[in-house]
Structures are given as structure tokens and as C-alpha cells.
C-alpha positions in Angstrom: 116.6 110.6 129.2 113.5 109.2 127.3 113.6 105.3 125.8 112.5 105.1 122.3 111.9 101.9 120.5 112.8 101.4 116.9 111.4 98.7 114.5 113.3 96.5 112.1 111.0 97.7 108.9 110.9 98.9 105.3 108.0 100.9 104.6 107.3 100.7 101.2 106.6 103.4 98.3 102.3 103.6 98.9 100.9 101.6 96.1 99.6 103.4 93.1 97.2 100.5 91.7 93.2 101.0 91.3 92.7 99.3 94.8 93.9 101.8 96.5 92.5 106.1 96.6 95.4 108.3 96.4 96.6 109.3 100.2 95.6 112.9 101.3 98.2 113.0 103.9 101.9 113.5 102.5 103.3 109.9 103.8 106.4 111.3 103.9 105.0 112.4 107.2 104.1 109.0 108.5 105.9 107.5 111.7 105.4 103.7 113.1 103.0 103.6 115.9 101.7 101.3 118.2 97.9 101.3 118.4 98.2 102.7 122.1 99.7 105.7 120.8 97.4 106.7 118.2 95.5 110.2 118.6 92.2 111.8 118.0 93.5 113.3 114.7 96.1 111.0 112.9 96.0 109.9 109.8 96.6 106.0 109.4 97.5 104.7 106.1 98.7 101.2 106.7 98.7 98.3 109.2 102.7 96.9 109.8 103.5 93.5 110.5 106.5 91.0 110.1 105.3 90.6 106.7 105.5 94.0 105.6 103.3 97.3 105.1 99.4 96.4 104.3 97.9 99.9 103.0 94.5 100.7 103.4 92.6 101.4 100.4 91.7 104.3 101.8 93.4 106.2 104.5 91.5 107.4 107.8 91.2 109.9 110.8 91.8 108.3 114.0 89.2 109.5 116.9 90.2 106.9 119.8 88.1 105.5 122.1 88.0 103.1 124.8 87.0 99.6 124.2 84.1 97.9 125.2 83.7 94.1 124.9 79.9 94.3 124.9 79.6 97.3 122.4 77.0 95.5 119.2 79.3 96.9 116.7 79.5 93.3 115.5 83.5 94.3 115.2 84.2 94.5 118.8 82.9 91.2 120.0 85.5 89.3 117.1 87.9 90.3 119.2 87.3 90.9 122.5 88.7 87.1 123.5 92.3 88.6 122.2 95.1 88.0 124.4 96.8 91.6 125.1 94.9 94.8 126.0 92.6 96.0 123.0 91.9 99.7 121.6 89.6 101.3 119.6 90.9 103.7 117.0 87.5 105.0 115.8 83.7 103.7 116.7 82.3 105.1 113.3 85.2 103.3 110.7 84.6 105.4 107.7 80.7 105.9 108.4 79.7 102.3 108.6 79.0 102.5 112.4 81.5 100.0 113.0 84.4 100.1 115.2 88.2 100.0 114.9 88.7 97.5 117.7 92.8 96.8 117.3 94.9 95.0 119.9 97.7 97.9 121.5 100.7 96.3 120.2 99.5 96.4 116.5 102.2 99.1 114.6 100.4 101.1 112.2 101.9 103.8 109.4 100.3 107.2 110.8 100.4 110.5 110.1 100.2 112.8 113.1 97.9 114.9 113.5 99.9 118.2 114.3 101.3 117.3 110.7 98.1 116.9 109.0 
């Protein structure tokens, strides 16, 4: 028997305004996951809080790596004094060299890879 854990949220319809590209990935496709569970390949569209569904402007591939607290990023050290286990989802976010640092619990709107 595997344990599954469900979320109380309402993704929305992805916002067609100028600040935000059209999505590549069909969302249709996208599942809630914790930042933990992220692969090398996913597609994440949004970041999911109590609040709602905060869409990217533009979507992105995930390549995870593991975090390191002394990395000169300049990303990484905002948030290496977090309370909770932190992971990176990419160390080059969108070609500006910075990283993706993200605490493990954060839910995200993804798009698996094997979908993609």
C-alpha cells in the first residue's frame, strides 16, 4: 500500500496577460509537487502556496542539484539560514548563473518530465 498526500487547492486557468510567455508544456499535464520531488527534466510553471497559484512568467526545466550554503550564486546565501532542509531545482535559473535554492516543502505546479 503506498501513502499519497493530497492538497486542499484550486489551480487556476494559466494567466493569458502580457506578463506572462505562453506555457510550452500542456498544463493540463501538471501535478502538485513538493520541491523534494522535483526531477532533472520537469517542467515547473508555478509556485503554490495558501494563497493560491503564482505563475512564472516563464516556465522552466528543472535539473536538481544539491544545495550548498557557501555556493557565491548570491541566491543561495538568502536562504541558507531557512528553517527546513533546502533544494536546488537548477544552478543556472534560466541562464543567469544563478540558482534555484527552494526549501523542500515548497509545492510547485510541474509538469513531469516523462510527459514533456
Amino acid at each position: 500500500m503506498q501513502t499519497m498526500d493530497f492538497y486542499p487547492m484550486v489551480i487556476s486557468r494559466y494567466p493569458q496577460d502580457q506578463d506572462h510567455a505562453p506555457t510550452l508544456a500542456d498544463p493540463a499535464a501538471a501535478r502538485l509537487v513538493p520541491a523534494v520531488d522535483i526531477a532533472v527534466g520537469d517542467v515547473i510553471l508555478a509556485v503554490v502556496d495558501a494563497m493560491g497559484c503564482d505563475y512564472f512568467n516563464e516556465e522552466y526545466t528543472a535539473n536538481p542539484t544539491d544545495f550548498d550554503p557557501k555556493c557565491e550564486c548570491g541566491v543561495c546565501c538568502e536562504v541558507a539560514e531557512e528553517d527546513g532542509p533546502i533544494v536546488v531545482l537548477t544552478a543556472d535559473y534560466r541562464g543567469s548563473g544563478c540558482c534555484d535554492p527552494m526549501l523542500a516543502k515548497t509545492l510547485f505546479l510541474a509538469v513531469p518530465a516523462a510527459v514533456t
